[in-house]
DOLUMDREN-812402 format. One line per 4 residues: number of its first residue (from 1); their letters; for each residue x, y, z of C-alpha. Coordinates in Angstrom, 1 decimal. Each point is the difference from the previous one (the first is absolute). Layout:
<pts>
NUM	A	X Y Z ~ ...;
</pts>
This chain:
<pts>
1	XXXX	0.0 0.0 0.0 ~ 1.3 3.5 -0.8 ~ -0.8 1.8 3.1 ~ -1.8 3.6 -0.5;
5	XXXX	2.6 3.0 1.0 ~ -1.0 3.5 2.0 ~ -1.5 1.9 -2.4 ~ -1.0 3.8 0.9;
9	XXXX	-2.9 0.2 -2.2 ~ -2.7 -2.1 -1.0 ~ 0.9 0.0 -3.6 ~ 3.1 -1.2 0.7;
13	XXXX	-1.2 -3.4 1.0 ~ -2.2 -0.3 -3.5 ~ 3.3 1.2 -1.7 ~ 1.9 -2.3 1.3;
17	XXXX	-2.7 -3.0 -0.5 ~ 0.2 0.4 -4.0 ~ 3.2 -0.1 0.3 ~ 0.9 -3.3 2.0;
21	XXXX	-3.6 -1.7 -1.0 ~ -1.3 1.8 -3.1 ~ -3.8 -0.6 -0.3 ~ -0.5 -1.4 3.7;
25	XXXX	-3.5 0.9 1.9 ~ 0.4 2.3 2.9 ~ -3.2 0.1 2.8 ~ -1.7 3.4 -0.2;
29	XXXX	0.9 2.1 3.3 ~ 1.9 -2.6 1.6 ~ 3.7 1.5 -1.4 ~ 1.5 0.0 3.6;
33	XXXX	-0.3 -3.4 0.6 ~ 2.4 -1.0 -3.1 ~ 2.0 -2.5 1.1 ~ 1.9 -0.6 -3.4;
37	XXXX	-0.2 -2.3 -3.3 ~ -0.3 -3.1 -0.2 ~ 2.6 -2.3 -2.2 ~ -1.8 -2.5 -1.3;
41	XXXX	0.6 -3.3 -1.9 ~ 1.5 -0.1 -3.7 ~ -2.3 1.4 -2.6 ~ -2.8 1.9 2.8;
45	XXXX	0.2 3.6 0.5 ~ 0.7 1.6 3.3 ~ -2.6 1.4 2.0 ~ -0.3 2.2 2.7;
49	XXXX	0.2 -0.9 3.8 ~ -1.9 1.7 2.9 ~ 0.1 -0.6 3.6 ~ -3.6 -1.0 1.0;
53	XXXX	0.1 0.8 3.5 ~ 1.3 3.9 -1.3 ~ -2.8 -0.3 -2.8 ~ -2.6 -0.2 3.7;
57	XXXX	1.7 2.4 1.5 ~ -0.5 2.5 -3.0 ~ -3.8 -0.8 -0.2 ~ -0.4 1.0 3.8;
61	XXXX	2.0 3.2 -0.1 ~ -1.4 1.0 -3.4 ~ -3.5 -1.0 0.2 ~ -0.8 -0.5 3.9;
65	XXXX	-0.8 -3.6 0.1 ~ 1.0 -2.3 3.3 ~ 2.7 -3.1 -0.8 ~ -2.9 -2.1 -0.3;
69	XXXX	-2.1 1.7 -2.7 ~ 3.5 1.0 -1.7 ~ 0.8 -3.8 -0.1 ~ -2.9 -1.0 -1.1;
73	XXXX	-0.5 2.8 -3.2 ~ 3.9 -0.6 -0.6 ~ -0.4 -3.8 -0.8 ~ -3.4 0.7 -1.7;
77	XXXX	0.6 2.4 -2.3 ~ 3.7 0.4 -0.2 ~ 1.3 -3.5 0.1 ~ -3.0 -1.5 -1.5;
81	XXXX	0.1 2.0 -2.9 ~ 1.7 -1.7 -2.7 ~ 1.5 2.2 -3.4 ~ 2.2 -2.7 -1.6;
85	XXXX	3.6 -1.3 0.3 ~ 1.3 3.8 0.9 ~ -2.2 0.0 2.9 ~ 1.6 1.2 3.3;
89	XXXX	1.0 -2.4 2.7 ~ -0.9 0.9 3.5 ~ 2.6 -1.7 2.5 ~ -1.2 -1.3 3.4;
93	XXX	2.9 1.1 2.4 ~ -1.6 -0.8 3.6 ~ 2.1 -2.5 1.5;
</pts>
């Protein structure tokens, strides 16, 4: 995985996306939980890797939801949704 560097704008991080994974799927107001790209087997492109507990932690700041209803509209509609092989991988980091 190519880890995402410190970026000091937000366009940065899309910048920086086309250039290590051209074409990958980024989740829509979830940029601060980037974790990196993915490298993935021989012949598939790369995709884009979030932190999903960061992703939850975004919804409750940003839209004032409690860790439960952030869970459960995170795995709903943001890891249930589905928009081919450059769709975003959302890494599970609780130990």
């Amino acid at each position: 995985m190519i880890l995402r560097p410190d970026f000091e704008e937000e366009a940065d991080i899309h910048e920086w996306i086309a250039l290590v994974a051209d074409g990958a799927l980024t989740a829509d107001g979830f940029d601060d939980a980037i974790i990196g790209v993915s490298a993935r087997s021989p012949g598939r492109e790369s995709v884009v890797v979030y932190d999903a507990f960061e992703c939850v932690n975004v919804l409750m700041k940003g839209d004032g939801m409690d860790r439960e209803e952030a869970w459960e509209f995170f795995e709903f509609n943001v890891v249930g949704t589905w928009m081919g092989d450059r769709t975003p991988v959302f890494l599970d980091r609780t130990p």
